[in-house]
C-alpha positions as CSV (number, residue, x, y, z in Angstrom):
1,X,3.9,-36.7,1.7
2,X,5.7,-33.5,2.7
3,X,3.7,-31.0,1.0
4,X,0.1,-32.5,2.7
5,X,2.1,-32.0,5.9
6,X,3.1,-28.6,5.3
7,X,-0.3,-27.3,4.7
8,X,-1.3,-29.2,7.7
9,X,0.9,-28.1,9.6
10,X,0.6,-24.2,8.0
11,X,-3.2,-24.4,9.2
12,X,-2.5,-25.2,12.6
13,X,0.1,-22.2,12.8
14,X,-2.2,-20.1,11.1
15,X,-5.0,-20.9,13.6
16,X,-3.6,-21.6,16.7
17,X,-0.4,-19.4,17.1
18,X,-1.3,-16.0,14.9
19,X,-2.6,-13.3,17.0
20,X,-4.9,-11.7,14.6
21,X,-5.6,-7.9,14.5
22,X,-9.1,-6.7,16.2
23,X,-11.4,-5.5,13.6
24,X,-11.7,-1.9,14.5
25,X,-7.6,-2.1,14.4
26,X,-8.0,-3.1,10.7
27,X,-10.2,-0.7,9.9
28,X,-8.6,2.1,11.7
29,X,-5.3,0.5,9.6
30,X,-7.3,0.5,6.4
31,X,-8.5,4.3,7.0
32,X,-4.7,5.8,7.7
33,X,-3.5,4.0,4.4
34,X,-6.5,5.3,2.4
35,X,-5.8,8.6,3.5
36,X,-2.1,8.2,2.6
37,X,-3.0,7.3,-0.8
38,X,-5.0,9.7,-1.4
39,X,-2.4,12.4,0.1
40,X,-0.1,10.6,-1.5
41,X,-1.3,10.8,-5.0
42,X,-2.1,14.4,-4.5
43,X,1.3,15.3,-4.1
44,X,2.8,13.0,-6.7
45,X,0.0,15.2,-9.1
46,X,1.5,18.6,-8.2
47,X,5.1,17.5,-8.7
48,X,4.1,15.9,-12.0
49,X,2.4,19.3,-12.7
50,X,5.5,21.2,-12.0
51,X,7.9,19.5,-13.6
52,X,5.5,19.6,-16.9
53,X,5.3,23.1,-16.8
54,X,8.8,23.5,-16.6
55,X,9.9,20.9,-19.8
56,X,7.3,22.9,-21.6
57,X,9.0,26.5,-20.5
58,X,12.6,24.6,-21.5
59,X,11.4,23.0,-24.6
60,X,9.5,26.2,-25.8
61,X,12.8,28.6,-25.4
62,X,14.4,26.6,-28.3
């Protein structure tokens, strides 16, 4: 059966021919994109502020 195969064969990739990251590289990973999130949705919150203010100063002159 191919697809028995192909996980058999997908497990010895996965195990024997992945190099897998250290774990302080994952966590330094992890920390850079929680920090770019965060930064991330800061500045997506003051653009979404701005333009806000700005429909309401548009919207208001009519």
């Amino acid at each position: 059966m191919k697809v028995v195969q192909y996980f058999k064969d997908s497990f010895v990739e996965f195990k024997d021919h992945v190099t897998w990251p250290s774990f302080s590289d994952l966590q330094r990973d992890t920390i850079i994109v929680a920090i770019a999130t965060v930064l991330l949705a800061i500045f997506l919150y003051f653009v979404d502020t701005i333009f806000t203010h700005m429909l309401n100063t548009i919207y208001g002159a009519f």
